[in-house]
Structures are given as C-alpha cells and as structure tokens.
C-alpha positions as CSV (number, residue, x, y, z in Angstrom):
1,X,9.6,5.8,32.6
2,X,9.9,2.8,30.6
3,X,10.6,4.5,27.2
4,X,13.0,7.2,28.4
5,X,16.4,7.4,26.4
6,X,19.3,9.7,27.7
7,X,21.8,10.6,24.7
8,X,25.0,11.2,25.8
9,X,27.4,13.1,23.3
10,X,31.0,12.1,23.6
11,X,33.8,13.7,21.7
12,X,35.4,11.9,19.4
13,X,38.2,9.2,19.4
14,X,38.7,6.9,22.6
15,X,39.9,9.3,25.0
16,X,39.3,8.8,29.2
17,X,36.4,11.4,28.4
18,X,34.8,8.9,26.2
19,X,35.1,6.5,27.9
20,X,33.7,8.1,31.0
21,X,30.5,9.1,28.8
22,X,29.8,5.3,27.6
23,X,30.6,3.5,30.2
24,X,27.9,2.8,31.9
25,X,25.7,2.9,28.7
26,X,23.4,0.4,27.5
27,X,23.9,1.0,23.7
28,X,27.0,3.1,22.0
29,X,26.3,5.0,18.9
30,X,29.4,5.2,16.8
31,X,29.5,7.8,14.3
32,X,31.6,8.1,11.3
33,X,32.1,8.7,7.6
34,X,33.0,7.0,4.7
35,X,36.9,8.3,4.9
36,X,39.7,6.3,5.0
37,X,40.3,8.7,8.4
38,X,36.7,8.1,9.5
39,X,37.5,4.0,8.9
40,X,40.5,4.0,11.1
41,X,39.5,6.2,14.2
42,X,35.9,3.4,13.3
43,X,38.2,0.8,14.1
44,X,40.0,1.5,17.0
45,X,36.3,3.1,18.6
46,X,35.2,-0.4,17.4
47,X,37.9,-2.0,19.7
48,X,37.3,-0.3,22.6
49,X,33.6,-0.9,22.6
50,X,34.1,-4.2,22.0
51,X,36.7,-3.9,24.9
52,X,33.9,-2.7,27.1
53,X,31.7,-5.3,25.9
54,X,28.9,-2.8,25.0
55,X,26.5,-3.0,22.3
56,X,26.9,-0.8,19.6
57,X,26.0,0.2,16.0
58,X,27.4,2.4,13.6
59,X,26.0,6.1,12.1
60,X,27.5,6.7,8.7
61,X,27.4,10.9,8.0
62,X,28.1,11.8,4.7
63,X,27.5,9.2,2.7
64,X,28.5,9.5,-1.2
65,X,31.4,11.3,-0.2
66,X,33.8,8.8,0.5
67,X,34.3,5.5,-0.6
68,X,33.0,2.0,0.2
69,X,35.6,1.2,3.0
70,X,33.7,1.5,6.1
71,X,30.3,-0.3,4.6
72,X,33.2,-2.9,4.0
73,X,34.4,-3.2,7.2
74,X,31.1,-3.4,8.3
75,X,29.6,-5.8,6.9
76,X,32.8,-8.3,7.6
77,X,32.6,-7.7,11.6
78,X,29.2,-8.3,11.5
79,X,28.4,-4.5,12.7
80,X,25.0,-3.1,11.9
81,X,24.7,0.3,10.5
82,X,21.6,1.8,12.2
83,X,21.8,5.0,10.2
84,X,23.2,6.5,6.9
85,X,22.7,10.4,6.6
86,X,23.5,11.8,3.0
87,X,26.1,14.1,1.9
88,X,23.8,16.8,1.3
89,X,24.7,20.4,1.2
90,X,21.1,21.6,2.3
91,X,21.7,19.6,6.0
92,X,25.1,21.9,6.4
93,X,23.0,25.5,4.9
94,X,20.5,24.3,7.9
95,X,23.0,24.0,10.6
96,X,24.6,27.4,9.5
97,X,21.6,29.0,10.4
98,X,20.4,27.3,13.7
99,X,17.9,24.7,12.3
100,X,17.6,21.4,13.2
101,X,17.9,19.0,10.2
102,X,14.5,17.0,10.8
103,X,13.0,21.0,11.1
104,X,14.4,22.3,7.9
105,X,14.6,19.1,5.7
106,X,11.2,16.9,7.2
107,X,12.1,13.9,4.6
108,X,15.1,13.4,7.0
109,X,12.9,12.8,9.4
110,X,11.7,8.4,8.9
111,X,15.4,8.3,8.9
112,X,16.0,9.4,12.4
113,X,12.3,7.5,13.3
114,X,13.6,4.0,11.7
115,X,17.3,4.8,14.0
116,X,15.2,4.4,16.9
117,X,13.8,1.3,15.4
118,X,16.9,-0.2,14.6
119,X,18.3,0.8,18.1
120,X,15.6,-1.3,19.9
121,X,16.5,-3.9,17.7
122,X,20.5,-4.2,18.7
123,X,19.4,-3.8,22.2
124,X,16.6,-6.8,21.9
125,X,19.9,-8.8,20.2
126,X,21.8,-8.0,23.5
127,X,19.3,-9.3,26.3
C-alpha cells in the first residue's frame, strides 16, 4: 500500500546492528538530546548517515534540559529537526505505568501528526 511506513528501532550509536537496521531504509530518524553527550554520539550518527547517503532528520527528546548545542549544530549542517519532545516529567510518569505518551498526554499528539508531515517533506527533498 502506497501509504504504508515500517519503523525500524535501532539501538543507539553506529554499531554493525545499526547499520544493518537502516541500511536499506528510505529515511533515518536520528534521535537525541540537547547534551553535550547526546551532540557528540549526533555527530558521528550524522556521519555515518551521511556515509550511507541516506536521508535523515533529527528527533530532539528532552528539550529544556540541555543546552543549545545540538539546535546549533543543526542549523549549521543544514539538518532539519522533524521533532522536538519536551522535558516533561508527566511523559516519563506515563511510561512508568504502560501508557503511551499520545494516550496519556493527547496535546502530544499534533506533534507526532506534524513528524509525519515533516517526514514526507525530507523525503519529497530526496526524489
């Protein structure tokens, strides 16, 4: 079906496992925070994508609990950051007890709608 979307989760870093997972993908979601540990494993994840020649964008977790370093880095290679998902104590509390973030905390939700938006758009960029 035309509108059919397989997510793969791959563990972190830029291991032969990871590789493996997005290798044969048509879009690479790379997930971080706004650590100065989150920006370097960002940049070498960056690398190998690039490496790959995959399109990508970038998930920001956490934000407001780090700094401005990885927005930075973005912005200067010209990566787009499809989705930013607040530090917010409430999303962990869900998790804690088996609920889904967009279940427990439904104003989540248009976030996770317009990440689908934006990922059509990096792919469009790509054809």
């Amino acid at each position: 079906p035309k509108n059919t979307a397989a997510i793969l989760d791959a563990p972190p870093g830029t291991s032969c496992p990871v590789i493996a997972a997005i290798r044969d993908s048509n879009i690479v979601l790379l997930v971080t925070e706004p650590t100065p540990f989150g920006l370097h494993d960002l940049t070498l994840a960056v690398d190998m994508v690039r490496e790959l020649k995959l399109p990508f964008g970038i998930i920001v977790n956490r934000v407001g609990s780090g700094d401005d370093r990885v927005h930075d880095f973005c912005r200067k290679e010209n990566i787009p950051i499809l989705l930013e998902i607040p530090d917010d104590r409430r999303i962990a509390e869900a998790y804690s007890r088996g609920i889904l973030m967009v279940d427990a905390l439904p104003e989540y939700r248009k976030l996770f709608e317009k990440l689908l938006t934006n990922i059509d758009s990096v792919r469009a960029r790509e054809i």
